[in-house]
C-alpha positions as CSV (number, residue, x, y, z in Angstrom):
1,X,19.5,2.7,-19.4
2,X,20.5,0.5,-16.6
3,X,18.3,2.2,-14.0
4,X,15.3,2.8,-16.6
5,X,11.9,1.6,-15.0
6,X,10.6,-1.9,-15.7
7,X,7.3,-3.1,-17.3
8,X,5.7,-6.7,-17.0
9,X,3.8,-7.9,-19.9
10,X,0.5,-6.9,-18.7
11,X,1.5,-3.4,-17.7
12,X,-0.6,-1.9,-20.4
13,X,-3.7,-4.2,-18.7
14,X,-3.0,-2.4,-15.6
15,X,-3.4,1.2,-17.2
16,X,-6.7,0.1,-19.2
17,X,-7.9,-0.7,-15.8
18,X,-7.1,2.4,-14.1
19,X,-4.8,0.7,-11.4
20,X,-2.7,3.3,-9.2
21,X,1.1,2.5,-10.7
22,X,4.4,2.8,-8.5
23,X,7.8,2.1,-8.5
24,X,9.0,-1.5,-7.2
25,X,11.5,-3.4,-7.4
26,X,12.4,-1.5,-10.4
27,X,9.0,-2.5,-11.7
28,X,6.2,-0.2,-12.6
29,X,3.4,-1.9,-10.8
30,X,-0.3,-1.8,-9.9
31,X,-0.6,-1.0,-6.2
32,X,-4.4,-0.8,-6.5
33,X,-7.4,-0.8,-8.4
34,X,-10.6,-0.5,-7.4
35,X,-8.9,0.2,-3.7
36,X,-7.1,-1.7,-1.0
37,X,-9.8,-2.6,1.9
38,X,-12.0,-4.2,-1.3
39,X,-9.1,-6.3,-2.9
40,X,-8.4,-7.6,0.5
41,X,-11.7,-8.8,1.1
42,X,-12.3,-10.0,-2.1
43,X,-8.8,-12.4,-1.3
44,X,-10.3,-13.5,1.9
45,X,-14.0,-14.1,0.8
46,X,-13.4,-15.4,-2.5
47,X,-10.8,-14.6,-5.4
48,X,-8.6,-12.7,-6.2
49,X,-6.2,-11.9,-8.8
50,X,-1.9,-10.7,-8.5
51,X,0.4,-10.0,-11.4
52,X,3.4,-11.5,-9.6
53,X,5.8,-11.3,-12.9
54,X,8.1,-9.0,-11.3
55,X,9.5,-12.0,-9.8
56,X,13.2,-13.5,-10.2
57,X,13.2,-17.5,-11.6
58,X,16.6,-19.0,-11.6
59,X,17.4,-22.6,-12.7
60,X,19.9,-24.8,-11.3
61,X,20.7,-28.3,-13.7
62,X,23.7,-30.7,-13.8
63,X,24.8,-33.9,-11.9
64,X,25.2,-32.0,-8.5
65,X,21.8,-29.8,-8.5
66,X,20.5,-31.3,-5.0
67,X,24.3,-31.5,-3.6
68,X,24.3,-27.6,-4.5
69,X,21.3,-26.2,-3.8
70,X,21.6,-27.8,0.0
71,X,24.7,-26.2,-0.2
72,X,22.7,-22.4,-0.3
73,X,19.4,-23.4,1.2
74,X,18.5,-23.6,4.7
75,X,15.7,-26.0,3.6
76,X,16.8,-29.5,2.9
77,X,16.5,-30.0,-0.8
78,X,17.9,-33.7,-0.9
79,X,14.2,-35.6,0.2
80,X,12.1,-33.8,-2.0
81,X,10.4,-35.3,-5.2
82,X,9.8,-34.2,-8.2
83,X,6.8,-31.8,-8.1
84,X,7.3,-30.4,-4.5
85,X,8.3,-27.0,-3.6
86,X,9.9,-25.6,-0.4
87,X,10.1,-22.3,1.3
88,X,13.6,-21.5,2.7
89,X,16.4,-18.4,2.8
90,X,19.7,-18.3,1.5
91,X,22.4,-17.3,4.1
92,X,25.7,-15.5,4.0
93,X,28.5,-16.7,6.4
94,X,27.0,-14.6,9.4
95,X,23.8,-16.3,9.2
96,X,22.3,-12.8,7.7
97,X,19.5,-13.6,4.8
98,X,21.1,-13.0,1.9
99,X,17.1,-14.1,0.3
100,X,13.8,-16.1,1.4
101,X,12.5,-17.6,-2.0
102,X,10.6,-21.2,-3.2
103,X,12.6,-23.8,-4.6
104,X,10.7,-26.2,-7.1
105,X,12.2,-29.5,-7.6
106,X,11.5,-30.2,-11.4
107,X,13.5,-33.1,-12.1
108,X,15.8,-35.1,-10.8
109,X,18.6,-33.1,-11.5
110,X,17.0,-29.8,-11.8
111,X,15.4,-27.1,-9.5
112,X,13.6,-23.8,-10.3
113,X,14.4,-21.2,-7.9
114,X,12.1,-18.3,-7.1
115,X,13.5,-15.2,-5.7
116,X,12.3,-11.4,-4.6
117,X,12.0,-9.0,-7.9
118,X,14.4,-6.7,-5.9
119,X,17.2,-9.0,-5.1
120,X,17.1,-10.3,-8.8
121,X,20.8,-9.1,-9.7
122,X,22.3,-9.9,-6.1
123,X,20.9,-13.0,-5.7
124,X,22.1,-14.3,-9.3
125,X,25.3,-13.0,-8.4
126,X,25.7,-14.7,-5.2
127,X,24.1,-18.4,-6.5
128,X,26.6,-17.9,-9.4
129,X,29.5,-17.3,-7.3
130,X,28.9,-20.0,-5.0
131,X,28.5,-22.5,-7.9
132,X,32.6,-23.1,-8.2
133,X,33.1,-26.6,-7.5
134,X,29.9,-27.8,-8.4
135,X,28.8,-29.6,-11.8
136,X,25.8,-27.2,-12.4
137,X,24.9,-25.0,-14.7
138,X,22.8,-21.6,-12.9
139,X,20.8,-19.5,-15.2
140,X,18.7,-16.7,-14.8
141,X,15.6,-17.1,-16.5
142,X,13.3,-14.1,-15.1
143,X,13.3,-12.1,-18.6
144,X,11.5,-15.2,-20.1
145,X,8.7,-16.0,-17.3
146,X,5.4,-14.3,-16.4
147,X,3.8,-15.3,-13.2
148,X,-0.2,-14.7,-12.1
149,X,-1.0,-15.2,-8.5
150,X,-4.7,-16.7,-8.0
151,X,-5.9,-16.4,-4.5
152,X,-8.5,-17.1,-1.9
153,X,-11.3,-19.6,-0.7
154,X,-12.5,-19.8,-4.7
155,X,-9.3,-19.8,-6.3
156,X,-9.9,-23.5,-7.0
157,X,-13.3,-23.1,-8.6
158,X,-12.1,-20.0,-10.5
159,X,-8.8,-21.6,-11.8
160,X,-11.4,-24.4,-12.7
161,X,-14.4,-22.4,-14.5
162,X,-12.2,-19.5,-15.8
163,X,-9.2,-21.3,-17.1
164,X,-10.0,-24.7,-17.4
165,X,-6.9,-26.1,-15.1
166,X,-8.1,-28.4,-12.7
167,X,-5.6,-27.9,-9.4
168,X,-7.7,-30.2,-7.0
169,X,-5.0,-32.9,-7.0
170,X,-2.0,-30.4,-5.8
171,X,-1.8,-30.3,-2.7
172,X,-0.3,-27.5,-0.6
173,X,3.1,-26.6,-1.9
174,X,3.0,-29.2,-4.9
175,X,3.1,-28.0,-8.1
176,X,2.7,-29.9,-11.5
177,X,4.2,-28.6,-15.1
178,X,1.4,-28.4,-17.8
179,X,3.6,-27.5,-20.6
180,X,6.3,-30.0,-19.8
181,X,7.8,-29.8,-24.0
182,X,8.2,-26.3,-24.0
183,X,10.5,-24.2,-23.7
184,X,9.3,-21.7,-21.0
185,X,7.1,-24.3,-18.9
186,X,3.5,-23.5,-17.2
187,X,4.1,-24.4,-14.0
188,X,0.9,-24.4,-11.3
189,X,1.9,-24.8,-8.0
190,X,-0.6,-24.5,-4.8
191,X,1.4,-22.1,-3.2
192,X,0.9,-17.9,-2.3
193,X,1.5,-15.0,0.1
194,X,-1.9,-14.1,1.3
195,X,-2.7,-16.5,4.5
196,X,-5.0,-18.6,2.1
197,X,-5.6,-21.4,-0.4
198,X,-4.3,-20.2,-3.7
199,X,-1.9,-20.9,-6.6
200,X,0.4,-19.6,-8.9
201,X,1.0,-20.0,-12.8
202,X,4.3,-19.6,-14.5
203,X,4.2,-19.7,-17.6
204,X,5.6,-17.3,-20.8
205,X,4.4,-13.9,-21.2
206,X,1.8,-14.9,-24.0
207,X,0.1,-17.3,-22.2
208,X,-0.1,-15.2,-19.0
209,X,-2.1,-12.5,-21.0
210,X,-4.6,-14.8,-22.0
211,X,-5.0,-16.4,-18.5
212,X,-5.1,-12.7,-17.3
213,X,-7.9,-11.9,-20.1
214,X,-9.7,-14.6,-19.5
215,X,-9.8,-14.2,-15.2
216,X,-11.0,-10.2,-16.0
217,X,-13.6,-10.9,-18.3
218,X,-15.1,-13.4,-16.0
219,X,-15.0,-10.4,-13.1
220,X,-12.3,-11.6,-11.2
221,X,-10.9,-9.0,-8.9
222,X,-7.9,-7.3,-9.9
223,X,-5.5,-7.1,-7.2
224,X,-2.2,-5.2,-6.3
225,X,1.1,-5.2,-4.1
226,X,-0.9,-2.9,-1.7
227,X,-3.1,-5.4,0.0
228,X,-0.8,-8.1,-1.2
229,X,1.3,-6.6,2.0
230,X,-1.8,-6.5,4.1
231,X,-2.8,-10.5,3.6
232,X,1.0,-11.7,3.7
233,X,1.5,-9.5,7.1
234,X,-1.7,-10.2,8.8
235,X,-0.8,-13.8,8.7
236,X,2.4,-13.4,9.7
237,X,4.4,-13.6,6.5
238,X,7.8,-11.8,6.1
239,X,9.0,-9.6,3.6
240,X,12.3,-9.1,2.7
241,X,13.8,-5.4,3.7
242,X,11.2,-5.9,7.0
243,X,11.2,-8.7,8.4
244,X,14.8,-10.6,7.0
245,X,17.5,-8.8,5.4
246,X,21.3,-9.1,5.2
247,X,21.7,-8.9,8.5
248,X,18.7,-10.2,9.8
249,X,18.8,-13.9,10.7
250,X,16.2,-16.3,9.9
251,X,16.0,-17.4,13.3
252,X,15.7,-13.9,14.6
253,X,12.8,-13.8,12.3
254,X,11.1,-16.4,13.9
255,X,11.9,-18.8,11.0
256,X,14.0,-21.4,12.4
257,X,11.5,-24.4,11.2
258,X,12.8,-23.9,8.0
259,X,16.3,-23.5,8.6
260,X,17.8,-27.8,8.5
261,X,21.0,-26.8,10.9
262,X,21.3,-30.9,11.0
263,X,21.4,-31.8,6.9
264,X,24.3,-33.3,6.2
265,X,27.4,-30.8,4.9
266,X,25.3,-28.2,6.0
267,X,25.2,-25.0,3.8
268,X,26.1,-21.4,4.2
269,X,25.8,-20.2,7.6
270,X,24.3,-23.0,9.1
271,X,27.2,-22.8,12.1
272,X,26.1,-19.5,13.0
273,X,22.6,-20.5,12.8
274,X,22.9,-23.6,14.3
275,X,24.3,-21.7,17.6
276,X,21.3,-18.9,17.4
277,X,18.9,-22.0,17.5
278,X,20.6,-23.8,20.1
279,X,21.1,-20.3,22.4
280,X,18.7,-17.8,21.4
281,X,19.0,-14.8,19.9
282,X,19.6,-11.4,21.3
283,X,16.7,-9.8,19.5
284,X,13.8,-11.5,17.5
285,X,10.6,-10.6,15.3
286,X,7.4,-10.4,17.5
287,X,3.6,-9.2,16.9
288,X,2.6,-6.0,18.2
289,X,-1.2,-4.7,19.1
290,X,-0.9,-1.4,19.4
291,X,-3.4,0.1,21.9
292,X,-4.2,3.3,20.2
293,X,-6.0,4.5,17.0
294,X,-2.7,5.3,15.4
295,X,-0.6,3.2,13.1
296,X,3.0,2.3,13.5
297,X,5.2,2.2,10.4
298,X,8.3,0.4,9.2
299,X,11.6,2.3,10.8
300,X,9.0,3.5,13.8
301,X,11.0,3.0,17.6
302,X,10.1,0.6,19.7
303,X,10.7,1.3,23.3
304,X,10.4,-0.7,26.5
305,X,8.2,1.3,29.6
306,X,11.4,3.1,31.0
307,X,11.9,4.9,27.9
308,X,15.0,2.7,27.0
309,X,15.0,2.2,22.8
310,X,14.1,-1.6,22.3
311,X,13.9,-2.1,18.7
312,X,12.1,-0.8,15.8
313,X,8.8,-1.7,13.7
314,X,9.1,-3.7,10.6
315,X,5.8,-3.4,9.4
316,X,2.8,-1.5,10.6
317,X,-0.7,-1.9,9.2
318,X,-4.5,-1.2,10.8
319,X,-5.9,-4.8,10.2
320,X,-8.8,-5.0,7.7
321,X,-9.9,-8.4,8.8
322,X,-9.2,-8.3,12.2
323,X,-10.5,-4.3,12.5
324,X,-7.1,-3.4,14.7
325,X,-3.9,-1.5,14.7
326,X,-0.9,-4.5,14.7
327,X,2.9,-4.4,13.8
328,X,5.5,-6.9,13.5
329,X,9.1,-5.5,15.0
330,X,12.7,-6.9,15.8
331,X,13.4,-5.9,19.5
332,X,15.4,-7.0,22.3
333,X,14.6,-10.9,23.1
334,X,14.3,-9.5,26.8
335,X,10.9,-7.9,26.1
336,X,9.8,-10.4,23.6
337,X,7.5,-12.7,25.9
338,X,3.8,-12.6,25.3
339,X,2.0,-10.3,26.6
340,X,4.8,-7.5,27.6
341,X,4.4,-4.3,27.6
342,X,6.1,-1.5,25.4
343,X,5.7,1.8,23.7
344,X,5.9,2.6,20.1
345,X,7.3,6.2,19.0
346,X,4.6,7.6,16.6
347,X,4.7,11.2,15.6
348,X,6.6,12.2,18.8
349,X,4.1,10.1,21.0
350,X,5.0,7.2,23.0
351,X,1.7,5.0,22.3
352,X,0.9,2.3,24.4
353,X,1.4,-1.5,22.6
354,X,1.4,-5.3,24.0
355,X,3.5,-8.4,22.5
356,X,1.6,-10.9,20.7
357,X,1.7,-13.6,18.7
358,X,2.9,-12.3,15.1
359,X,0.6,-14.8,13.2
360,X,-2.4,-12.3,13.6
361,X,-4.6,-14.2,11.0
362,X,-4.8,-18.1,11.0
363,X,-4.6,-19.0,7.2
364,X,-6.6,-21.2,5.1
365,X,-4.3,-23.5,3.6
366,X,-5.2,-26.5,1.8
367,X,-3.6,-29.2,3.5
């Protein structure tokens, strides 16, 4: 059935291990295991440990690979080598995001793309549609890839000790292919979505159990999408459906360092964005504190002190690290200054909340 429920290849792990399974992205995946405030802190102390295979990998090969992926990318894909990797959206004709993903360049006429597990089908669709006139060949190779996600201050060591891949050489979003003959490559880039140093393996599905074996029985801590949300947001990473979306810009998210408006050709969009950086925007994605013990959630209203709706929350978390309620929310640029004050609805309250700087946790990148 085209709607049935998803399983990555360590699914059964998950079960064995007693993690708490839900729905996403049609996945069936491991929102927690041993519980959310000690998977966090086990990412920002030390190590921990994501199955990320729910993720989309799409290659694009043929004489005009860079020529067409600057043609979709808001990053500029033409200067990088072989072994980089780049964050970046893809843009519909109003600027909107039609995706924020990584591109990989892995030869020099040859890019991996890596895209959100729930835009997998759209996002084919769209790169495939917007590959007439180019001399590429786009495939989507997600069915054949499973991806870990090792994070944290020791992710180095563990990757080290644990699984005998030494990653001190890659520096931060570099990525070098171990398993360059075969077919499905094992890929380990220093890249994540937590706030600190990290990597992730691609690799097939057969390979990925054994890494994943190998990380458990060495008492690794297991980790899931639940405080994967917490780490990304408190260091002011977006998600896709929150903080960028069809009709959310990438400048209105606060992004615009990774959108190239000057490239040469440009690429989808890049007129309307190119205006947004150049003028502002009309409403943008700030950081909330929100000066009360209650939490605002995604969809909550965001109102300036007269009452007047302003905008809306896009996420809403009490910060584990930081021991405080925050938000992120797209609001009228009018109130977005730092330190303005506004009121968040919350269970037919209007609560108190100040604007602050959306990057609430300072990562610890590798540099």
């Amino acid at each position: 059935m085209e709607n049935e429920i998803k399983q990555t290849c360590l699914h059964d792990r998950h079960v064995a291990l007693g993690a708490k399974m839900s729905p996403f992205a049609g996945f069936d995946m491991p929102i927690e295991y041993s519980g959310l405030d000690n998977e966090h802190t086990a990412v920002r102390t030390a190590a921990g440990v994501f199955d990320v295979s729910h993720m989309g990998e799409v290659t694009v090969v043929g004489p005009d690979a860079v020529k067409f992926v600057d043609h979709i990318f808001t990053n500029a894909a033409a200067p990088m080598h072989i072994g980089q990797c780049l964050y970046g959206m893809m843009t519909n004709e109003q600027g909107g995001t039609v995706d924020d993903l990584l591109v990989y360049r892995t030869g020099a006429d040859s890019f991996l793309l890596v895209i959100n597990a729930a835009n997998i089908d759209k996002d084919v669709d769209w790169i495939k549609a917007n590959a007439a006139g180019f001399d590429v060949t786009v495939t989507d190779r997600s069915p054949e890839f499973a991806q870990l996600a090792l994070q944290g201050p020791q992710a180095e060591k563990v990757m080290a000790d644990v699984l005998g891949i030494d990653g001190s050489s890659l520096g931060f979003y570099t990525f070098t292919n171990l398993a360059p003959e075969a077919d499905v490559p094992l890929i380990v880039s220093r890249t994540g979505y937590t706030g600190e140093d990290g990597f992730e393996i691609y690799a097939a599905p057969e390979v990925i159990i054994g890494y994943w074996d190998k990380l458990m029985a060495a008492g690794v801590v297991p980790c899931g999408l639940g405080c994967r949300d917490t780490l990304r947001f408190e260091a002011g990473l977006p998600l896709y459906g929150d903080e960028l979306a069809d009709d959310i810009t990438p400048v209105e998210a606060g992004l615009g360092m990774f959108v190239k408006v000057d490239k040469p050709g440009g690429f989808i969009g890049s007129d309307v964005l190119a205006a947004q950086k150049a003028n502002g925007t009309a409403r943008k994605v700030v950081g909330l504190r929100i000066d009360s013990p209650a939490t605002a959630r995604h969809g909550f209203e965001v109102l300036d002190m007269d009452g007047n709706t302003i905008g809306t929350i896009t996420t809403g978390y009490r910060s584990l690290t930081l021991d405080q309620n925050i938000a992120m929310a797209l609001i009228d640029s009018r109130f977005a200054a730092l330190g303005t004050q506004v009121q968040v609805k919350i269970r037919r309250k209007l609560v108190p909340a100040t604007v602050i700087k959306k990057r609430f946790y300072t990562p610890n990148y590798k540099k």
